[in-house]
Z-matrix of the N, CA and C atoms (Angstrom, degrees):
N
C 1 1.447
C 2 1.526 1 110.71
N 3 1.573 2 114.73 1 -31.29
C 4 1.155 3 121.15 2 -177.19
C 5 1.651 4 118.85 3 -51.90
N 6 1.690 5 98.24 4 -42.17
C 7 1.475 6 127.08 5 -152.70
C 8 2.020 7 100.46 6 -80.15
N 9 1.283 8 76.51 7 -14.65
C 10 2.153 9 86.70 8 -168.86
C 11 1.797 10 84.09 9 -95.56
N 12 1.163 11 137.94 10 -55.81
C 13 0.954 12 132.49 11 179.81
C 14 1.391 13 134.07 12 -33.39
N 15 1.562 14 107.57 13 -46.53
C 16 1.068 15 137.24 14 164.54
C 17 1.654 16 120.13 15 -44.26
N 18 1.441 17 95.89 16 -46.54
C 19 1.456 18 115.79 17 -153.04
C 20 1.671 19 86.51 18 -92.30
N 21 0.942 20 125.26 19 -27.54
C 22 1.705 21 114.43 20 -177.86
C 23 1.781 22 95.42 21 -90.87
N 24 0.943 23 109.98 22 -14.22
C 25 1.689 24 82.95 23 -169.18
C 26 1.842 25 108.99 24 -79.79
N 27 1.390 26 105.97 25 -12.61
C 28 1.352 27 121.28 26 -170.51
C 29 1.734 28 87.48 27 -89.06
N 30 0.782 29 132.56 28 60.53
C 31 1.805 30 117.59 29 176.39
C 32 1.431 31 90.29 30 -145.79
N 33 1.731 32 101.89 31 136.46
C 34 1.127 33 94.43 32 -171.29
C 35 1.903 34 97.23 33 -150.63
N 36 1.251 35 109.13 34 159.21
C 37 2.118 36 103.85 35 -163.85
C 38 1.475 37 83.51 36 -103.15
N 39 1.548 38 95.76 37 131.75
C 40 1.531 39 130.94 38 -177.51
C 41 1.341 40 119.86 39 -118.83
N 42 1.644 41 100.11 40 -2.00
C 43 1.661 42 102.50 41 161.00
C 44 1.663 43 100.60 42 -172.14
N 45 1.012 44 103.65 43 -165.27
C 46 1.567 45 132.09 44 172.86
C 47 1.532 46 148.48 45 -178.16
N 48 1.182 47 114.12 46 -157.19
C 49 1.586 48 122.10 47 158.77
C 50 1.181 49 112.71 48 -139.74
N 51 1.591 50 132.37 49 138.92
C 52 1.147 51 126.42 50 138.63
C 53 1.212 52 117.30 51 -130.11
N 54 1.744 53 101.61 52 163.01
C 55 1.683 54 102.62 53 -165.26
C 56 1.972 55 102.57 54 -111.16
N 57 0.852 56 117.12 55 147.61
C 58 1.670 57 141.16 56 -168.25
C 59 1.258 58 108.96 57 -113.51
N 60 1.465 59 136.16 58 61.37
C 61 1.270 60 138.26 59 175.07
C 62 1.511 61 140.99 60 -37.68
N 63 1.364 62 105.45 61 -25.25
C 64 0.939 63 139.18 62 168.80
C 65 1.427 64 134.99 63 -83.06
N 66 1.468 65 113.41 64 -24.60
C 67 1.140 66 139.94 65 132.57
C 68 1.530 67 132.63 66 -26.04
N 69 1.297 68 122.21 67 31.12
C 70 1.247 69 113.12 68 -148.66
C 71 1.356 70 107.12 69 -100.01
N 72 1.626 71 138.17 70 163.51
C 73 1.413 72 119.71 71 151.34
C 74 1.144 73 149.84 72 -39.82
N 75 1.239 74 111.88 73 -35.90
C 76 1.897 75 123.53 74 148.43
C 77 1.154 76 109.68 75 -34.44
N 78 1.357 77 133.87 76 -43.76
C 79 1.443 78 115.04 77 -151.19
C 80 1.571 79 90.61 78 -86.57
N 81 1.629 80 105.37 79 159.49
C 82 1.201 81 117.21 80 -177.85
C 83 1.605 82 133.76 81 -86.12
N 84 1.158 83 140.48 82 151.99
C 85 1.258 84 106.98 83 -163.17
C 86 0.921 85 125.45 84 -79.84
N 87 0.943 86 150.69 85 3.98
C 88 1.857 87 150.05 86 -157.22
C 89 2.499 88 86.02 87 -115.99
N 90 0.992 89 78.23 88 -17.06
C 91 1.744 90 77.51 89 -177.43
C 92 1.794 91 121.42 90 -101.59
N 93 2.035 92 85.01 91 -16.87
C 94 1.596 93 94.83 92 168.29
C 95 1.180 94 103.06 93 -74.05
N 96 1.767 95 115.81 94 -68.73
C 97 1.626 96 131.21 95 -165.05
C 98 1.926 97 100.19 96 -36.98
N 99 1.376 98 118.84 97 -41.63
C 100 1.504 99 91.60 98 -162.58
C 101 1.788 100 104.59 99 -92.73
N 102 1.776 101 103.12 100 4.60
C 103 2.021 102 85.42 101 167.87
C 104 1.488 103 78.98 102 -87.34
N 105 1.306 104 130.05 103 -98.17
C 106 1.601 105 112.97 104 -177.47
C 107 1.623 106 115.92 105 41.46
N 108 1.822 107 95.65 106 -77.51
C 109 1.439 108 97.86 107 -166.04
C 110 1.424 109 123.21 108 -65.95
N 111 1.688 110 95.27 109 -33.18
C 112 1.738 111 109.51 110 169.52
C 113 1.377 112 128.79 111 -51.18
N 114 1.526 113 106.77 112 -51.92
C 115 1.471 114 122.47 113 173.51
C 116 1.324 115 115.09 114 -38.19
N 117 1.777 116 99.27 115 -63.08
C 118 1.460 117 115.46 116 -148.01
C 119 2.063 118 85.76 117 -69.31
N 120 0.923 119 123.64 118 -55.05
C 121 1.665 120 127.70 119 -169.95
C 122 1.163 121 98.95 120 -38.59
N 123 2.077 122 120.67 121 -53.21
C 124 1.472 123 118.81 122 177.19
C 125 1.132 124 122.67 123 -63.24
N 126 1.251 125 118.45 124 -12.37
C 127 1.506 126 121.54 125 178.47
C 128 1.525 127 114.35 126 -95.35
N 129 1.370 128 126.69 127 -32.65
C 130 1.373 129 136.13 128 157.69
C 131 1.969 130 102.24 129 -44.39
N 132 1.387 131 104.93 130 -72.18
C 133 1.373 132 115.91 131 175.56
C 134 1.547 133 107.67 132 -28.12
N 135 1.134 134 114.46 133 -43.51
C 136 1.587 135 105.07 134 -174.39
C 137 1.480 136 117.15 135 -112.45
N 138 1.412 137 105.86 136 31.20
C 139 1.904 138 121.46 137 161.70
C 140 1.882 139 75.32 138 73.23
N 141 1.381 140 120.05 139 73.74
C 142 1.468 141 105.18 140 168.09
C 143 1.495 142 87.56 141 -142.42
N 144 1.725 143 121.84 142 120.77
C 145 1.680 144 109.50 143 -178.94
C 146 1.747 145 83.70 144 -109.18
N 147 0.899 146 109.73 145 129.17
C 148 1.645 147 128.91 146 160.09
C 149 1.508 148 114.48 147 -59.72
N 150 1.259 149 136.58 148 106.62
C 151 1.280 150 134.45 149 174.55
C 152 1.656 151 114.09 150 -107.96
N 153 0.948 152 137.43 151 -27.19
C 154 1.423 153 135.13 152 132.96
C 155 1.098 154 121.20 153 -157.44
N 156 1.999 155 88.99 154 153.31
C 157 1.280 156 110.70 155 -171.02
C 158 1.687 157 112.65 156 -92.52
N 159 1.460 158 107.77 157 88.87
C 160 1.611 159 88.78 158 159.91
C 161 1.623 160 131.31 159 -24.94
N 162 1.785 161 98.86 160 151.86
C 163 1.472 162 102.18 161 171.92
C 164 1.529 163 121.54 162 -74.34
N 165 1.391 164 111.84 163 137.31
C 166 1.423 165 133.28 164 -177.77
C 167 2.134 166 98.97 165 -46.29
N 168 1.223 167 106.72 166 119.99
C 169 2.218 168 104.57 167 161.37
C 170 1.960 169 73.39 168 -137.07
N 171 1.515 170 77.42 169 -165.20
C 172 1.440 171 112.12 170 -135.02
C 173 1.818 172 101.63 171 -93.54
N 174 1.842 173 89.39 172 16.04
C 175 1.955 174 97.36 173 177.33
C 176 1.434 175 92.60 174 -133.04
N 177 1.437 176 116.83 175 15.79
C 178 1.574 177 97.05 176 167.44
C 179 1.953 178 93.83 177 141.32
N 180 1.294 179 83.46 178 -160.43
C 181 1.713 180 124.78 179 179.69
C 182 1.563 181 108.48 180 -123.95
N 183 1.188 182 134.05 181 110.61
C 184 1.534 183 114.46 182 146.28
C 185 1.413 184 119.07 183 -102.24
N 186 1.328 185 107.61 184 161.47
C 187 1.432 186 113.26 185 -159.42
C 188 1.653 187 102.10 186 -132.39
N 189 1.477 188 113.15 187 135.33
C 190 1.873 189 103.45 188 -172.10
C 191 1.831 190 93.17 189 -112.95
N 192 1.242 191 95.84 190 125.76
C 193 1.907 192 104.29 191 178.01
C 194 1.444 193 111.85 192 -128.88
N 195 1.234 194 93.40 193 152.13
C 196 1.509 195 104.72 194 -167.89
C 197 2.085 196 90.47 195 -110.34
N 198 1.301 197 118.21 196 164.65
C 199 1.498 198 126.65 197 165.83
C 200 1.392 199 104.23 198 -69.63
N 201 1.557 200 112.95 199 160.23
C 202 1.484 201 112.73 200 166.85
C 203 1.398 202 85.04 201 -139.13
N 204 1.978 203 94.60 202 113.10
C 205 1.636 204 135.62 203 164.75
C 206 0.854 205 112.52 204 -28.99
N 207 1.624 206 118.87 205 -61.01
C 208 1.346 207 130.85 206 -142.16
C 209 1.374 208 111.69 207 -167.01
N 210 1.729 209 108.06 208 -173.47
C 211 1.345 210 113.65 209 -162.51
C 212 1.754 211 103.65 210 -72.73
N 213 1.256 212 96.30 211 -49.44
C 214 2.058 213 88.32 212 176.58
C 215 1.499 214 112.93 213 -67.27
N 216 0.984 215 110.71 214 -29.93
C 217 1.810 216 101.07 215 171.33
C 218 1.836 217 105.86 216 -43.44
N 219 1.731 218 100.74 217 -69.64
C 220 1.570 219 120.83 218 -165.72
C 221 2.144 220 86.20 219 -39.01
N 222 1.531 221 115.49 220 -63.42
C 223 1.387 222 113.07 221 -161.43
C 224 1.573 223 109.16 222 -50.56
N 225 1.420 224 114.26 223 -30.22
C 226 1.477 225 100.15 224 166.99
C 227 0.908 226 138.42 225 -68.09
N 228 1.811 227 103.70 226 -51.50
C 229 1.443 228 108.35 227 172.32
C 230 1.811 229 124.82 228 -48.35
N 231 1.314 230 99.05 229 -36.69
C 232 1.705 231 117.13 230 168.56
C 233 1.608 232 121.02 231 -46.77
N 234 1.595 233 97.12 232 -41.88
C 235 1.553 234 111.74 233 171.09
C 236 1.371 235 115.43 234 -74.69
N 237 1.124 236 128.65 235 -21.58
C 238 1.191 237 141.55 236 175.96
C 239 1.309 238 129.06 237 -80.94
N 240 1.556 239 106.76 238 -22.47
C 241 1.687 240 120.17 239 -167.49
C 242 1.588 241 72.57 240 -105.72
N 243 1.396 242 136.28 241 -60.92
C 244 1.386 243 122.11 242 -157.65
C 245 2.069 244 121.40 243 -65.09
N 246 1.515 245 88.24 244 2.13
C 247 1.841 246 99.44 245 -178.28
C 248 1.820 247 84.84 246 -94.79
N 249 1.105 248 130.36 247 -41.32
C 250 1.597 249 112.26 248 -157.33
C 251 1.458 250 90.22 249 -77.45
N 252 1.244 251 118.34 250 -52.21
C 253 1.654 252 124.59 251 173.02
C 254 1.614 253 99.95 252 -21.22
N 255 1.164 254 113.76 253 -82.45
C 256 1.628 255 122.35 254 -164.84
C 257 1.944 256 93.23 255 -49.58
N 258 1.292 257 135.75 256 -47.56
C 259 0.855 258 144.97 257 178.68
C 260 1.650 259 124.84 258 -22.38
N 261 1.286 260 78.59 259 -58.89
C 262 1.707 261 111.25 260 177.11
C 263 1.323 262 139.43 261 -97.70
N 264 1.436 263 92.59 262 -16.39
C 265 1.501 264 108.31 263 134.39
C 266 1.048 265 151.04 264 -48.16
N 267 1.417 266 111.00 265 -51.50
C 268 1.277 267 143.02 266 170.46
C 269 1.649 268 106.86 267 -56.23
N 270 1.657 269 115.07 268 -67.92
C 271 1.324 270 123.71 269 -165.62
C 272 1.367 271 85.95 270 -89.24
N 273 1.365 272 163.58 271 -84.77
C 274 1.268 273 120.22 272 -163.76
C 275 1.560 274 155.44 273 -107.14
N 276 1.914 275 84.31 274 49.53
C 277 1.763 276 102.02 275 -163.93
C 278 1.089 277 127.36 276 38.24
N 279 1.298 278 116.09 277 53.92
C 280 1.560 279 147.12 278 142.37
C 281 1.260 280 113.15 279 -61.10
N 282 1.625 281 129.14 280 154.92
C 283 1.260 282 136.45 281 -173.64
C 284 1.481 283 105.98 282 -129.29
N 285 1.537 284 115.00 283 28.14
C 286 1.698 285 127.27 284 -157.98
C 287 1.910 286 77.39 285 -46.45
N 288 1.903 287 96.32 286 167.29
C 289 1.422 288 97.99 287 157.23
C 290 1.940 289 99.11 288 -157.65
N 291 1.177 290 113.43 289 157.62
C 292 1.293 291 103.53 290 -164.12
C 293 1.716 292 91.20 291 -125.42
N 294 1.690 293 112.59 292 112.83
C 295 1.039 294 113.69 293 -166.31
C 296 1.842 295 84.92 294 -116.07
N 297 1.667 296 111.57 295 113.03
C 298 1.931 297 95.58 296 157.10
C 299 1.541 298 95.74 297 -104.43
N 300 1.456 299 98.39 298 156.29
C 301 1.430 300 139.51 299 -162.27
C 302 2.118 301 107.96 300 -116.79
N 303 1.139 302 123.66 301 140.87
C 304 0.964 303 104.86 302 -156.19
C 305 1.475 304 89.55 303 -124.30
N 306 1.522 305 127.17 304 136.73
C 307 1.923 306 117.37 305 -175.73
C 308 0.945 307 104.23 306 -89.40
């Protein structure tokens, strides 16, 4: 029993799905792109890198994420949230800014 014990405590989630209800096709785009931006930051915040975002119907957004390991994972994923940032900036004169903070 010991040996099974062992073996579950080492298990650990290396990806997922989550769904964004709110996310819906109705919403407009300049009002999708900035939950988008919110999400994805809260999901960075909690070692969550988003690798794709399903298309928006009328029960949401789902989104497929992988964990971020480590410190070069977080710098990619960071590079990655800070390209859609500039993105959406651009197309809807947004002033996003991507400030990391160090504890």
């Amino acid at each position: 029993m010991s040996d099974k014990k062992e073996e579950l405590s080492n298990l650990q989630v290396v990806g997922g799905q989550m769904s964004f209800k709110n996310l819906t096709h109705k919403v407009d785009g300049k009002t999708y792109a900035q939950a988008k931006a919110r999400i994805w930051l809260g999901m960075i915040n909690d070692r969550m890198q988003p690798k794709k975002w399903l298309k928006p119907n009328s029960k949401g957004t789902k989104v497929n994420f992988n964990t971020i390991p480590n410190d070069d994972a977080m710098k990619l994923a960071l590079a990655e949230y800070e390209i859609y940032l500039n993105q959406i900036n651009k197309e809807y004169g947004l002033d996003y800014k991507l400030r990391v903070t160090t504890s």
